[in-house]
N, C-alpha and C positions, 0 to 999 in steps of 0.2 A: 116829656115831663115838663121842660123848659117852655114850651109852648102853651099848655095848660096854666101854667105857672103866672103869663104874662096875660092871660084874660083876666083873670081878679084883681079886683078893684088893688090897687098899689097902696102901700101904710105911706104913715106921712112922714118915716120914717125911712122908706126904701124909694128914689128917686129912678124914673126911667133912665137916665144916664147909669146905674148902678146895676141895673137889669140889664141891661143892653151889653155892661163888662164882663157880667157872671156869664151871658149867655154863651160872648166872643168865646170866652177862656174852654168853658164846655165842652166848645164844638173845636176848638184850636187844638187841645190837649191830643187828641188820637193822631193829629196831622202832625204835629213840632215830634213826637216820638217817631212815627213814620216817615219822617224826614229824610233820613240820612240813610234809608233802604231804595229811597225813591229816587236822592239825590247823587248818591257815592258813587263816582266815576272809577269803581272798583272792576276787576276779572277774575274771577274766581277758576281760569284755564290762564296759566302762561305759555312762553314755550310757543311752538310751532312756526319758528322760520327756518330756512334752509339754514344747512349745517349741522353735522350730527348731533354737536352736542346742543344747540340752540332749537333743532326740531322736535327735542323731546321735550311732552308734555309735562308738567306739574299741576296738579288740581289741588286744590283748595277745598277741602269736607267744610262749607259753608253755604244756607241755601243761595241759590241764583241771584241774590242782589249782593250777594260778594262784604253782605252785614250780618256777623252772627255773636249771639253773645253766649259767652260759653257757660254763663253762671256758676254754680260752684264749682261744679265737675274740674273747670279751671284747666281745660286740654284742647288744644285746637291737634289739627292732623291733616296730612296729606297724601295723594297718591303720586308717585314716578312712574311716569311709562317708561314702554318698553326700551331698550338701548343694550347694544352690543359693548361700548364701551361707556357706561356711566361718568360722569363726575360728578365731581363735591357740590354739593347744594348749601348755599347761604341764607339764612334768615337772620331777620331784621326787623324787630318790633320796637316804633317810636311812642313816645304819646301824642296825641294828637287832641283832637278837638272834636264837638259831635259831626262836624261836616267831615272827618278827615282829615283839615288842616294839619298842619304841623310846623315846625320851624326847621330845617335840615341843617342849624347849625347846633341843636342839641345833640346829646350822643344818643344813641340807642339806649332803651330800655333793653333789650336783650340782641345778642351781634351773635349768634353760632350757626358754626360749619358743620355740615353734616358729611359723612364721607360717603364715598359713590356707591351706588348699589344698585342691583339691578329688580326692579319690578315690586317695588317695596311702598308700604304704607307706614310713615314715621308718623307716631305722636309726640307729642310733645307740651312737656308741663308748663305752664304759664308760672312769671313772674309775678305778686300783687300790683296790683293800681288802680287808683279809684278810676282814673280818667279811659276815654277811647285807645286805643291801641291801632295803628296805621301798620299792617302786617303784609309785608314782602320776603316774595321766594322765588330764587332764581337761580341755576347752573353757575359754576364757577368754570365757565368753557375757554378759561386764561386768553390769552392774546394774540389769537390767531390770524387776528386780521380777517383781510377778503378772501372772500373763497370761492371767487371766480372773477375769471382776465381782467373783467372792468372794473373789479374795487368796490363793488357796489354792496355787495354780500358780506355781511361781518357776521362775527361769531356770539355776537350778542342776540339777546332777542327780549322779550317783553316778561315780567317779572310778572309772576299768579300775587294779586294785589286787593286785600278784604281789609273791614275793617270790623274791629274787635269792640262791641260795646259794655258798659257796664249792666248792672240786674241780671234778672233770669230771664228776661224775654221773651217771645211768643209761642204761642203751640209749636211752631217748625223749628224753632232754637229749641224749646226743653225735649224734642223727640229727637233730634241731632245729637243731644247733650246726652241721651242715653245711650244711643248708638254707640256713643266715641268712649263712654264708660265702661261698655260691653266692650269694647275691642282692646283697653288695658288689659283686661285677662286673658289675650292671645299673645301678650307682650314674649317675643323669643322665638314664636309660631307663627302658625299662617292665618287669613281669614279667604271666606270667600268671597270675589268682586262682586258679583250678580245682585245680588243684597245692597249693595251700595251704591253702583249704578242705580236700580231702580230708588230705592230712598231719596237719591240728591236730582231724579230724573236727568243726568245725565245722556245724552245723546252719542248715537253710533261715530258721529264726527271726533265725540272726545273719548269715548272707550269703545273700539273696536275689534274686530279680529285676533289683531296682531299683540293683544292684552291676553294675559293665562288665567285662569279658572281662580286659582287660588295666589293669591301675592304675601309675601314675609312681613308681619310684622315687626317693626322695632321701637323701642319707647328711649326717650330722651329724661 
């Protein structure tokens, strides 16, 4: 249309430097929104180094660029792999900025513990805010130190790390958005994995075998 647009003859009133802005803006607007799906140095999989409690997964119900916006539904949610002894999972949601940015000497918009559990899909209600939300989740696997001869192995490991945008968002945010909807009415019950694997196309690497049919849900 914009191309059509710049073959007729131009008013003496609309200046090619004018055409040339409308056009930038046009074609810029789909990229600056698609920005921060393209850009966000997010993981939507944490978890997975040695040590019990640090090789257990945490996924993120967010699609693969680790950017989702929850629109109104206003629920993000996670799954726990497996683990013979769970512990406490922490989240941590800042404001941020549309790249992620953030400042680390603000407080959190939202700091909760979740207690340990085994093989469970927590949701969880969001706080309001106009702005991005910078959302980490990670084991509270306390202070164990190394966990082998040479010190090298610590009980920490890498936090599942998305970022939360504002709006309703795209077809794969509003069909997530319904998912995570549906899955409040299991709040106390169970759901099944298989469904959610294939939805978030999730890979045998991050749900495999050693994953059960059916996981507990719980709502925050």
């Amino acid at each position: 249309m914009v191309e059509s647009e710049m073959k007729l003859p131009l008013s003496p009133t609309l200046s090619s430097a004018a055409v040339l802005c409308l056009t930038t803006l046009l074609v810029s607007l789909p990229e600056l929104q698609a920005a921060p799906r393209n850009s966000f140095p997010g993981r939507r999989v944490g978890g997975g180094t040695r040590g019990e409690c640090a090789a257990r997964s945490i996924v993120h119900l967010v699609p693969s660029s680790s950017v989702f916006a929850p629109g109104d539904v206003s629920v993000i949610a996670l799954l726990e792999g497996p683990s013979s002894n769970p512990q406490p999972l922490e989240i941590v949601l800042m404001e941020a900025s549309a790249d992620g940015a953030f400042d680390a000497a603000d407080a959190p918009i939202l700091q909760r513990e979740l207690p340990g559990a085994k093989n469970r899909l927590a949701l969880l209600s969001l706080p309001s805010s106009p702005r991005a939300l910078r959302w980490e989740s990670s084991y509270r696997c306390g202070q164990g130190g190394a966990d082998d001869e040479f010190g090298f192995i610590t009980a920490s490991a890498p936090p599942a790390l998305s970022l939360l945008v504002p709006g309703s968002g795209d077809r794969e945010d509003r069909n997530l958005q319904q998912v995570l909807a549906n899955l409040q009415e299991s709040c106390g019950g169970t759901a099944a994995l298989q469904p959610l694997k294939t939805a978030l196309r999730l890979g045998d690497e991050v749900i495999n075998d050693s994953w059960p049919e059916q996981i507990t849900v719980q709502c925050f």
